[in-house]
Steps between C-alpha positions, in 0.01 A plus 500: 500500500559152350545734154755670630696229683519356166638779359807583759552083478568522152703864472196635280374845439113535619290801446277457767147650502320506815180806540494660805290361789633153362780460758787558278763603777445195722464255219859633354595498865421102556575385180871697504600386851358130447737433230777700670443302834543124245771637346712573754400186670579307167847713499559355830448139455694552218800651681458226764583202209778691414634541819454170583651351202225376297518759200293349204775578298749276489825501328557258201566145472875415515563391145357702332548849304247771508324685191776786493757219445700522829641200679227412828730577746548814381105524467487383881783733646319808380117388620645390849685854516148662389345312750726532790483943408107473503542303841705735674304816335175323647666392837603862542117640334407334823713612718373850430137404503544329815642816629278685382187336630664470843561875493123601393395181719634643837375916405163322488479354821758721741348828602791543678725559194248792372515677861927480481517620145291783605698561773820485340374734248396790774870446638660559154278814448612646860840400416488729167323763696792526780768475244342803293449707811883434553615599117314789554629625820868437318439644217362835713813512706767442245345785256375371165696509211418744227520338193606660193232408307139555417210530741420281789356189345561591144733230507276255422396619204798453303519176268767220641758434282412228222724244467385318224279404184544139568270249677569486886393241781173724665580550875251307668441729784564268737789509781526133546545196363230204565456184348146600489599751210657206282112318576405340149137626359263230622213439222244775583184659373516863369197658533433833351219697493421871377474712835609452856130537630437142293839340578432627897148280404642180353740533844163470670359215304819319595511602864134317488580204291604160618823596371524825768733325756767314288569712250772732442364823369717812422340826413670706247430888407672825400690717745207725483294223653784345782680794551461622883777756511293767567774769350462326191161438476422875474620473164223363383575431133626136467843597286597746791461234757708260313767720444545660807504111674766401253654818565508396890571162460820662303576693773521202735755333308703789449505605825698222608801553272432887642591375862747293355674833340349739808872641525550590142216739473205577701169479286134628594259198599261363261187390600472113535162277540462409835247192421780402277656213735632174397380350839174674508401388177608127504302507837168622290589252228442246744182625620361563129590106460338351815171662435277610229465906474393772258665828422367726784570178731842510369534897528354471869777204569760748362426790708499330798855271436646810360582308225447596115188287367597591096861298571406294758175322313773456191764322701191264568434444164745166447342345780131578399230218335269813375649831435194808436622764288330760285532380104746833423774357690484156342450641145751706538875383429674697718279559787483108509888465496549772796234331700684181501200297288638199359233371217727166427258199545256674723125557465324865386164526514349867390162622606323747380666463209207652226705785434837317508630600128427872622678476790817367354508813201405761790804333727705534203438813336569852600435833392669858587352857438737777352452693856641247646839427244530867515492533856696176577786667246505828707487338830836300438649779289462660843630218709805409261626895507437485864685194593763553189809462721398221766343263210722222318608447182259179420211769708531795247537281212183313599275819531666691206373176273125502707504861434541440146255272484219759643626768261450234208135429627361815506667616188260162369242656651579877298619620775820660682613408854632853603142656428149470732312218360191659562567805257668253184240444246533223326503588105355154373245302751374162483613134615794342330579122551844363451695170530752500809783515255335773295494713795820463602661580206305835438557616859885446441484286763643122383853551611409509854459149707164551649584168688792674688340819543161280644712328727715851604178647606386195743860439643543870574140645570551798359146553497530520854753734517339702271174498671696612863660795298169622376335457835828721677523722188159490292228608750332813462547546887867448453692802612800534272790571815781634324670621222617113397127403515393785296498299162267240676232780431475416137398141560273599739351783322500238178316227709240790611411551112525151417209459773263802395563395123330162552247606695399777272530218229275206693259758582392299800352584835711403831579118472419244777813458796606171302503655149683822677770289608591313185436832331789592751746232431462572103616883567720429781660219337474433122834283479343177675158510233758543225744181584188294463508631181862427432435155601227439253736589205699221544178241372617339214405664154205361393340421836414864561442845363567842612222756453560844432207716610573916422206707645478901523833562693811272556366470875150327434688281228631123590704257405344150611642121457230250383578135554334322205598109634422433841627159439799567531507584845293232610676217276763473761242447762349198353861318377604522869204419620431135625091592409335825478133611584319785354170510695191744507125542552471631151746370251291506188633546248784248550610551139723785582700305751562196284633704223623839619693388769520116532570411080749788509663424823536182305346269710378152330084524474534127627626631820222723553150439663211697521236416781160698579224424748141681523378650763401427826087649491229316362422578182174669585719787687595711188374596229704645198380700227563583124281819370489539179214826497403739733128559609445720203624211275844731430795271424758481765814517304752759742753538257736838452249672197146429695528476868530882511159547342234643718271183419770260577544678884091530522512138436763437778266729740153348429667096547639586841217683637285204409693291637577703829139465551528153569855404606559490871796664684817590303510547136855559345525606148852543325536734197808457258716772587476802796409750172191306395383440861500911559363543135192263629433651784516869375263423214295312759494789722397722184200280428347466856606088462747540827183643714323200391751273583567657849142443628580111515900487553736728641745529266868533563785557215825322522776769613858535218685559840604166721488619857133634434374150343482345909266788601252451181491135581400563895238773412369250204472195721379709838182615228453183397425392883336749556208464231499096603403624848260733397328424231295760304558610167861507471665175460862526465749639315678518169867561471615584138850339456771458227672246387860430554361769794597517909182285516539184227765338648523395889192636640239278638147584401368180673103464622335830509803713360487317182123347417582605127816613292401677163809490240365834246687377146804338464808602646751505172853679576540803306717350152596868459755428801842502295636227816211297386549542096865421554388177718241374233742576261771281670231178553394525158902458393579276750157257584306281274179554385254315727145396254563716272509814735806705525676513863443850493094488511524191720737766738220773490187247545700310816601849703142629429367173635777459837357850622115391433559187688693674805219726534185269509709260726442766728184319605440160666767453783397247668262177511167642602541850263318563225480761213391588139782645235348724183724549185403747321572428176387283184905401411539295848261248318799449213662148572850671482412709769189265712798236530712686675297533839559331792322128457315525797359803402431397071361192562183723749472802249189598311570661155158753474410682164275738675474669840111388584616143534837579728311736729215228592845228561615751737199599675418113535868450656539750698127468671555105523826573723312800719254188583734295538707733733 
């Protein structure tokens, strides 16, 4: 705490490492909102000398002529004028405070003002209710109109006209003005974390804290998250829901210029939001502000206000002292500018921040299959012909250049947009890497402005357009109605062999509901996967590549953008930045932060501070492991020429059955990759090894598909119960994992679950990866040799050594736990490679040449806790 108070005193950059079971989230917790609490306070007392007069700057001595050479009273004129402006901008800073504080002051203690909000709310609804009952009834009696013009509700699918290329003032949404809006950003804590279910936990922590009552905590998310419009909801996929609500928000504002102009023309209604209310959601604003809740808290709270929780929590966000938001919508530029985040001066502290440099080239990459360009091309070749005559100038012009740009991909790719993807073989196959410029020039693409057609895309979501055509037009339970419709059967007949092509090509059984759904979106609408794509292109030059993969047909081919310098994207997060945390349990090895993204986000090495503590159990509670040789004296040595010998696997076999004999409870051993896990087991099968094991452990394999991984972990723990209960011969059981697997990262194998992690070799990426040649091959241009070791190796050593060290800190949660970690294999002795554990965990492991001496360490542990226990 008094580490990190330091830091945010002094506008540094920590990396924080704190293991788990250590208290992490409390300690950033106290030590963030102690120095936030004295800062403000010393903000205040500051203000109040001001405001009284008694600035410590005073003006110069009459006389006298100041260092630029200007006479004093010219010198004095301008620093009473700055003076007087930072008076009245303070006086009125106070003003709104004041107001503010009153506001939140009186929600907290009058009841009363809850009960007539609600009240006035169920008048409003009634009101709406009456008033549609009466449009109806009008409408009945005077005969409806019969436009001459497509179907009922077609309408909506055409594009608005657009204006213009140039920036524009973003309409705000709201239907008010407030001095609240104009509300400066007071100095606040960003918190970020990687999922909701751990931000939703900090929220707890704070709701517990000492710091539970007084602060002011807004909860941020995606619209997938806040969203309680059930209509949208159903959507599911997360770029559906935000289009359709900026399609409804749209709606709202152009309905009023529609009643303005109801005379003119008559138009069909448009679906509007009906949690989108101004009042509503300043009313939940206040509520977020008074007292401390989480996401579902906040959903609940939106439900019942009728309000919209996804605006309402960001009209809070000025107000706030800690804002909780998931680390993709601070990382990423323009997610951060649309939810109002202001970085100027403030405080960002990142959690779980081991795989941080990942995260920022996954946000910032993209990658689109040739099924999908092709289909995206067909689908708007469709909509364009269909719409020809109601669509703009600017509108056609738009989609003849994006439709260009499809037919230049694929023809990259070896392929042709008018033919099936599926049935295009591509002549010459293999993985081509290019420079951003390289690509654009060979796909004929460079006189296009990628910027304009970026921004085209958001402004008009045409994606969402496109995606209501193809759900009217594209559906294989579509009937086609008439002789106008009768060319719709092509698309839909196209989609239909777009759909059995890539199934035939994945080869796959029936995916999981999830999988289904995004498999869905994809098909249903390519456009939105392919302006992510778009967007990527505009990286500068050198700070990215685009990679050219050409499999068996033009369909299972891809074209995929790489971001090589995640620096770039986070530079502007530390130069705003007043100080900037990057926390985790397992941060080793910190080398990759200091020079991957810190030294190229240019940040001054002085400025940055690294700070670890140990953990929390006595030192008697683990016990860590190097093996060099197996119980048949057989090097361990896993690497891509001998761990697929049959001695090698034997080895593997005859090590954890010894040791199964001995361990207690749960014994979790993680294999390189999914491949060599099955490999294992089949050859243990084969050699009766697996019947052996199974007589001590149950054994349990980690499952490739995420909504099966929860029901393995029950059954697994449920066994392990079971045999504590029961005793006999069985003891527990064994789950075989993989690293970089459903089960390395997140899951708690604490007590029982976890009495020993196995790590079988050492987890190198594969260097055949032509992302990960093109990424050594960019650090060893750009980064200096570090003793005498290119950055390259040190690249490949530190991401083997990040996914060993989040899967053995899957053990020991807490104080009282205790557990033993085996690595088997001799190179985890090499300094290189020993120094880049965790330090609470190198400075308690036991390097053993041979097996005999390991097995009696373990037996002696783990018998000396039973005793204990």
């Amino acid at each position: 705490m008094e580490a990190l108070y330091g830091a945010l005193e002094a506008g540094r950059v920590g990396i924080f490492e704190s293991p788990t079971g250590t208290g992490k989230s409390l300690s950033l917790i106290c030590g963030a909102l102690s120095w936030l609490r004295d800062w403000e306070e010393k903000k205040r007392q500051e203000e109040a000398r001001l405001l009284e007069g008694l600035s410590p700057a005073e003006p110069g001595h009459p006389g006298s002529t100041d260092t630029a050479g200007e006479p004093d009273w010219v010198t004095a004129f301008v620093q009473r004028k700055e003076e007087r402006d930072k008076v009245d901008r303070l006086k009125e800073e106070q003003i709104r405070r004041k107001k503010r504080e009153d506001r939140l002051e009186k929600i907290r203690n009058n009841v009363q003002l809850k009960y007539a909000a609600k009240r006035k709310r169920s008048e409003e609804e009634e009101m709406k209710r009456l008033l549609q009952l009466s449009k109806e009834a009008l409408s009945q009696g005077a005969g409806a109109d019969v436009l001459d013009q497509l179907d009922h509700n077609e309408e909506e699918l055409i594009l608005a006209e657009y204006e213009s290329d140039e920036e524009k003032k973003v309409v705000s949404g709201l239907e008010e003005d407030d001095d609240d809006l104009e509300e400066e950003h007071v100095t606040k804590i960003y918190y970020c974390s990687r999922t909701h279910s751990q931000l939703s936990q900090f929220v707890r922590e704070v709701q517990k804290s000492p710091f539970g009552k007084d602060t002011r905590l807004v909860s941020l998310g995606s619209r997938q998250n806040l969203c309680v419009n059930e209509e949208v909801r159903r959507l599911g996929a997360l770029q559906l829901i935000n289009d359709r609500c900026m399609e409804m928000q749209k709606n709202k504002h152009e309905k009023k210029s529609d009643e303005e102009n109801e005379g003119k023309k008559r138009r069909v209604s448009r679906a509007v939001c009906p949690f989108y209310s101004y009042e509503q959601m300043q009313f939940l604003r206040d509520e977020v502000l008074v007292e401390v809740k989480d996401i579902e808290q906040l959903v609940s709270l939106g439900r019942e206000t009728k309000a919209c929780p996804y605006y309402g929590s960001r009209y809070a966000i000025p107000a706030a002292q800690l804002v909780v938001l998931p680390y993709q919508m601070l990382l990423h530029e323009p997610t951060r500018s649309a939810a109002g985040i202001k970085l100027k001066d403030q405080v960002v502290i990142i959690d779980e921040a081991h795989n941080l440099i990942d995260t920022i080239t996954c946000i910032h990459s993209a990658e689109v299959s040739g099924s999908q360009l092709c289909c995206a091309h067909s689908q708007l070749s469709q909509y364009m012909e269909r719409y020809r005559k109601r669509l703009k100038a600017k509108n056609l012009m738009y989609i003849k250049q994006i439709l260009y740009l499809l037919e230049r991909f694929v023809a990259m790719l070896g392929g042709n947009v008018n033919q099936n993807p599926g049935c295009q073989t591509v002549s010459q196959t293999g993985t081509v890497l290019k420079s951003v410029n390289d690509f654009l020039f060979q796909s004929q693409i460079d006189n296009i402005n990628l910027f304009k057609v970026q921004r085209y895309c958001e402004k008009s979501l045409i994606s969402r357009k496109l995606f209501g055509f193809v759900e009217r037009y594209g559906g294989p339970a579509t009937a086609v109605k008439n002789k106008e419709n009768q060319k719709m059967a092509g698309l839909q007949n196209f989609l239909l062999t777009l759909q059995q092509g890539s199934d035939k090509e994945a080869g796959t059984p029936q995916s999981p509901p999830v999988e289904a759904e995004n498999d869905q979106l994809r098909a249903a609408s390519p456009l939105m996967q392919i302006e992510g794509f778009l967007s990527a292109l505009t990286n500068a030059n050198q700070d990215g590549r685009v990679i050219l993969n050409r499999q068996g047909t033009v369909g299972q081919s891809s074209l995929k953008f790489l971001l090589l310098n995640p620096a770039v994207h986070f530079a502007k997060v530390v130069e705003e930045c007043r100080a900037v945390i990057i926390a985790g349990g397992t941060m080793q090895p910190v080398a990759d932060f200091r020079e991957q993204l810190l030294s190229c986000a240019g940040v001054d090495p002085a400025r940055v501070l690294e700070f670890s503590c140990g953990h929390v159990i006595p030192p008697e509670n683990i016990l860590p492991i190097i093996l060099c040789n197996g119980p048949s004296n057989q090097q361990l040595e896993f690497t891509y020429q001998t761990r697929d010998l049959p001695q090698m696997m034997d080895e593997t076999g005859r090590i954890l059955c010894n040791l199964c004999n001995v361990i207690p409870g749960g014994v979790v051993c993680f294999f390189p990759s999914y491949e060599y896990e099955k490999q294992v087991y089949a050859h243990w099968e084969k050699t009766g090894l697996l019947t052996r094991l199974a007589t001590k452990k149950k054994i349990f394999q980690e499952p490739k598909k995420a909504n099966q991984v929860e029901q393995v972990l029950v059954e697994y723990a449920k066994c392990i119960k079971r045999c504590s209960q029961a005793g006999g011969q069985m003891t527990g059981a064994l789950l075989l994992s993989v690293v970089g697997g459903k089960m390395s990262e997140g899951i708690n194998f604490s007590d029982d679950l976890g009495r020993c992690v196995i790590m079988v070799g050492m987890p190198y990426p594969n260097i055949k990866s032509p992302e990960l040649q093109e990424k050594m091959a960019w650090l060893d241009k750009t980064m200096p040799r570090a003793a005498g070791q290119a950055p390259s190796r040190t690249l490949i050593e530190n991401l083997c050594m990040k996914a060993v060290n989040q899967s053995i800190g899957r053990a020991i949660r807490h104080q009282k736990d205790f557990a033993s970690i085996l690595l088997l294999d001799h190179r985890y002795a090499r300094p290189a490679i020993f120094n880049k554990l965790p330090q609470w965990i190198r400075e308690r492991t036991q390097v053993k040449p041979a097996f005999g001496s390991a097995f009696a360490e373990l037996r002696k542990f783990h018998r000396g806790k039973l005793d204990a226990l």
